[in-house]
N, CA, C and O of each residue as an XYZ file, in Angstrom:
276
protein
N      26.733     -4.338     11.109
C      25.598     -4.800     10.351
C      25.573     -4.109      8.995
O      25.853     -2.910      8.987
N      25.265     -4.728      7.820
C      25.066     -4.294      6.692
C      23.844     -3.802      6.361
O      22.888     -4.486      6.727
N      23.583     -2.639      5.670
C      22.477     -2.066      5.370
C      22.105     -2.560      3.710
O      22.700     -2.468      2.636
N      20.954     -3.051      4.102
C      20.100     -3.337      2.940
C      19.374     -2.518      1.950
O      18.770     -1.566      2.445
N      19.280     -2.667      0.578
C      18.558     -2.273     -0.337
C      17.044     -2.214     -0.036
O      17.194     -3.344      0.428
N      16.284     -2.072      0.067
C      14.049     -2.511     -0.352
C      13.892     -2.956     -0.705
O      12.930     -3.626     -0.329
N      14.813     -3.457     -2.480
C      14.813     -4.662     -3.448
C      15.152     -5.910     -2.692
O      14.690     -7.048     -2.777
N      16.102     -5.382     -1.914
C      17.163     -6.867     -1.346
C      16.582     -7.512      0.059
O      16.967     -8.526      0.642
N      15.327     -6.417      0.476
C      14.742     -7.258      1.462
C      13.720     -7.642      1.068
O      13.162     -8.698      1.366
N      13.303     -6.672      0.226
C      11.767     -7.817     -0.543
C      11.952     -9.534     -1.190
O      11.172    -10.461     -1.410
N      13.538     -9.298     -1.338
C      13.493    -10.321     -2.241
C      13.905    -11.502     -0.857
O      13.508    -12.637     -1.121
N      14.535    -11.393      0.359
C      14.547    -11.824      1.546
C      13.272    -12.282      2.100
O      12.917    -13.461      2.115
N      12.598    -11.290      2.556
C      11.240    -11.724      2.342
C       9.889    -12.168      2.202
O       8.785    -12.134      2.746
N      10.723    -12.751      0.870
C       9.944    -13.438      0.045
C       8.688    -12.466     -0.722
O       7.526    -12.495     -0.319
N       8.974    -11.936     -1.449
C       8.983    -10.392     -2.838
C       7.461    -11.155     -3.070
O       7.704    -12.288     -3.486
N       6.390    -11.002     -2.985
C       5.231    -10.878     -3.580
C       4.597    -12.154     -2.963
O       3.415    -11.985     -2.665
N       4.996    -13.151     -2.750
C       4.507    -14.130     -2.019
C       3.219    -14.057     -1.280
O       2.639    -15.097     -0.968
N       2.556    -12.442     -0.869
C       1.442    -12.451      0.008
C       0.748    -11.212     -0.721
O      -0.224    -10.519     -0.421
N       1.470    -11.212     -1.600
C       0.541    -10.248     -2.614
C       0.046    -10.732     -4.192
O      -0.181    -10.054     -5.194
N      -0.005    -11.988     -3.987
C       0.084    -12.908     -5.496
C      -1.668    -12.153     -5.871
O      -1.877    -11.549     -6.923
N      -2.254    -12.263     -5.286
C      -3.676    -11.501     -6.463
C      -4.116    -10.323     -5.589
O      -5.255    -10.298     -5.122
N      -3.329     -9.455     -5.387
C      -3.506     -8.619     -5.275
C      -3.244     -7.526     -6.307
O      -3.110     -8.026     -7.424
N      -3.125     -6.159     -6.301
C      -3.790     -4.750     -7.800
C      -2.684     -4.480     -7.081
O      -2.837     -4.172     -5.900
N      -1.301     -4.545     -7.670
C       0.284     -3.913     -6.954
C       0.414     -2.650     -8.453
O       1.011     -1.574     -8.483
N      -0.307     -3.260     -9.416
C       0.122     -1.636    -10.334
C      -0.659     -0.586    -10.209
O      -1.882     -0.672    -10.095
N       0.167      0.778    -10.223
C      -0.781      2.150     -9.978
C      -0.032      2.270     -8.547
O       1.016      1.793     -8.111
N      -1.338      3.379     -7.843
C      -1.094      3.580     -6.604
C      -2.245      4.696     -6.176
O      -2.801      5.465     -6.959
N      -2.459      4.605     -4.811
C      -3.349      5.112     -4.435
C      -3.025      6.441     -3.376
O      -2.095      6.614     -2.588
N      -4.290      7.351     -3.741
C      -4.143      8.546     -3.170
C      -5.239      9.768     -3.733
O      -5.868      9.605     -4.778
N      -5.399     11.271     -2.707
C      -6.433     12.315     -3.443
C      -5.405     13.114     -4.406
O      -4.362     13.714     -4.145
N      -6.050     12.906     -5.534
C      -5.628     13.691     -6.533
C      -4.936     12.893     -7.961
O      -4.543     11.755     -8.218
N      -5.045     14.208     -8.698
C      -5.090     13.838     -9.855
C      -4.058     12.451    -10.381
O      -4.339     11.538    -11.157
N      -2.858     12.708     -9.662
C      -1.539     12.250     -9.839
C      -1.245     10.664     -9.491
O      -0.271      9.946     -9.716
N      -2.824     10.374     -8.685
C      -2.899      9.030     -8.671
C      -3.480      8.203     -8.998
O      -4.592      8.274     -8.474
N      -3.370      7.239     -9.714
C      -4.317      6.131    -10.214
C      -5.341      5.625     -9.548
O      -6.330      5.344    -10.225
N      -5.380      5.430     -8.407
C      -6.837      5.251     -7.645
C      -6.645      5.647     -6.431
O      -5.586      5.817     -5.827
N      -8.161      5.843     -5.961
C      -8.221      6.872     -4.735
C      -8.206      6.286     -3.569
O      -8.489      5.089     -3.538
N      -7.966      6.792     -2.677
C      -7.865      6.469     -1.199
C      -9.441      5.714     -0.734
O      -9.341      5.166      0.364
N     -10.392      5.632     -1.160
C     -11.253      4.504     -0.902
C     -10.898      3.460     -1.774
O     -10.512      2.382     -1.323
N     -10.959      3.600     -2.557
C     -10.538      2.435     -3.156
C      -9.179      1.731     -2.562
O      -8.964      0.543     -2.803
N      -8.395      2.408     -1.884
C      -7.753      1.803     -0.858
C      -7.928      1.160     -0.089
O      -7.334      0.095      0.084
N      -9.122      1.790      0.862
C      -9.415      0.896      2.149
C     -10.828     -0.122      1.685
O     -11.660     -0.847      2.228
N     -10.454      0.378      0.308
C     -11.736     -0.865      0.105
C     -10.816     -2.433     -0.389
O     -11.528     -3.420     -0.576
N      -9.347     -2.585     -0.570
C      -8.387     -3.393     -0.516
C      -8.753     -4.304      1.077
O      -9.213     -3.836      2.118
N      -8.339     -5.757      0.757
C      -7.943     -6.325      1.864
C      -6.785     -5.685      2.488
O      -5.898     -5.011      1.965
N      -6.986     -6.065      3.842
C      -5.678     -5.861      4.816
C      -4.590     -6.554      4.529
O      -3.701     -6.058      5.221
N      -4.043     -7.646      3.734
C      -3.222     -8.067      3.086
C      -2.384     -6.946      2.026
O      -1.236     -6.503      2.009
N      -3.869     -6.712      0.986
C      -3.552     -6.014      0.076
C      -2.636     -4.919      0.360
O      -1.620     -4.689     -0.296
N      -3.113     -4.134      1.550
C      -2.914     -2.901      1.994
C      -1.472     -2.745      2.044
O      -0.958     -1.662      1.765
N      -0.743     -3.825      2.404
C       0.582     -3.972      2.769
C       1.234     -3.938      1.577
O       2.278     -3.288      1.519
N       0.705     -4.682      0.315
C       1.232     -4.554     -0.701
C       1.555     -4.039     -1.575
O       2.336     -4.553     -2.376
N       0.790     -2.206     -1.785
C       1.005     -1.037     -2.848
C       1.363     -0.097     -2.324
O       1.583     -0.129     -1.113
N       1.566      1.209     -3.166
C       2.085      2.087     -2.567
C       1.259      2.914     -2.652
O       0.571      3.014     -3.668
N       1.079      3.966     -1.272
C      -0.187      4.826     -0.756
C       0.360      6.075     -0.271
O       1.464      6.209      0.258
N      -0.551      7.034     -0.506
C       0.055      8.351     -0.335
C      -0.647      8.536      1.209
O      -1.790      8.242      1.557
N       0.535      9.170      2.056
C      -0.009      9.734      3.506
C      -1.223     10.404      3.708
O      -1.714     10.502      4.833
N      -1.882     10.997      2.433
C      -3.214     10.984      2.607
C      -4.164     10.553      2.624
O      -5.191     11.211      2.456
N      -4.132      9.079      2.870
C      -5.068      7.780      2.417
C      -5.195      7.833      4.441
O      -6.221      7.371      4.940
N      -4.414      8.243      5.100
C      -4.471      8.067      6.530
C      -4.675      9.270      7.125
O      -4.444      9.340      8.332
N      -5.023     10.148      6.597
C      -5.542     12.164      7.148
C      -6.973     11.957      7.680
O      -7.648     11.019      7.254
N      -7.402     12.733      8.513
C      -8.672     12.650      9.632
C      -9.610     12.369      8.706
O     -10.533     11.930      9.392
N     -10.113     12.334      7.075
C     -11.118     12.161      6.633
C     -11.256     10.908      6.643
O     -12.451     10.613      6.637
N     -10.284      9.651      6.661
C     -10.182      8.424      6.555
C      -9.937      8.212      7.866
O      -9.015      7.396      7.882
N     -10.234      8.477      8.956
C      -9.970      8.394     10.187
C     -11.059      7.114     10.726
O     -11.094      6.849     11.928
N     -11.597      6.648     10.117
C     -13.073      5.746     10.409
C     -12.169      4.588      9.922
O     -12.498      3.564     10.522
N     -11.565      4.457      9.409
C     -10.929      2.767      8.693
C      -9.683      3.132      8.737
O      -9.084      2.822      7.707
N      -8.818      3.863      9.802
C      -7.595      3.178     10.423
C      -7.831      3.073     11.738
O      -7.209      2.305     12.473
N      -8.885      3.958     12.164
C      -8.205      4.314     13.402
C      -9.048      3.165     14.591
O      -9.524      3.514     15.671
N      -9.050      1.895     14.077
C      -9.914      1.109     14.844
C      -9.135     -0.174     14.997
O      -9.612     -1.113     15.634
């Protein structure tokens, strides 16, 4: 089996197709270093959610109320 690129399966797919109005620029997380914060994360649709990139602290016991259900 051949190992794939991230580019080369997004573009498999189908690369944005379920993220067409969704906020894919920036990224979310606590602290300075990120463009918006981890509520503003889970304040994203569940669609959305799939679609940006999130720092492992958007899922730490303080956010434990809106994954863990």
């Amino acid at each position: 089996m051949k190992k794939l690129s991230r580019t080369r399966l997004k573009d498999i797919n189908g690369k944005g197709s379920g993220c067409d109005f969704c906020p894919t620029s920036g990224n979310y997380g606590d602290g300075p270093e990120y463009t918006n914060s981890c509520m503003a994360f889970w304040a994203l649709s569940p669609t959305c959610r799939n679609c940006v990139d999130v720092s492992a602290d958007c899922y730490g016991p303080d956010y434990s109320d809106y994954f863990g259900h």
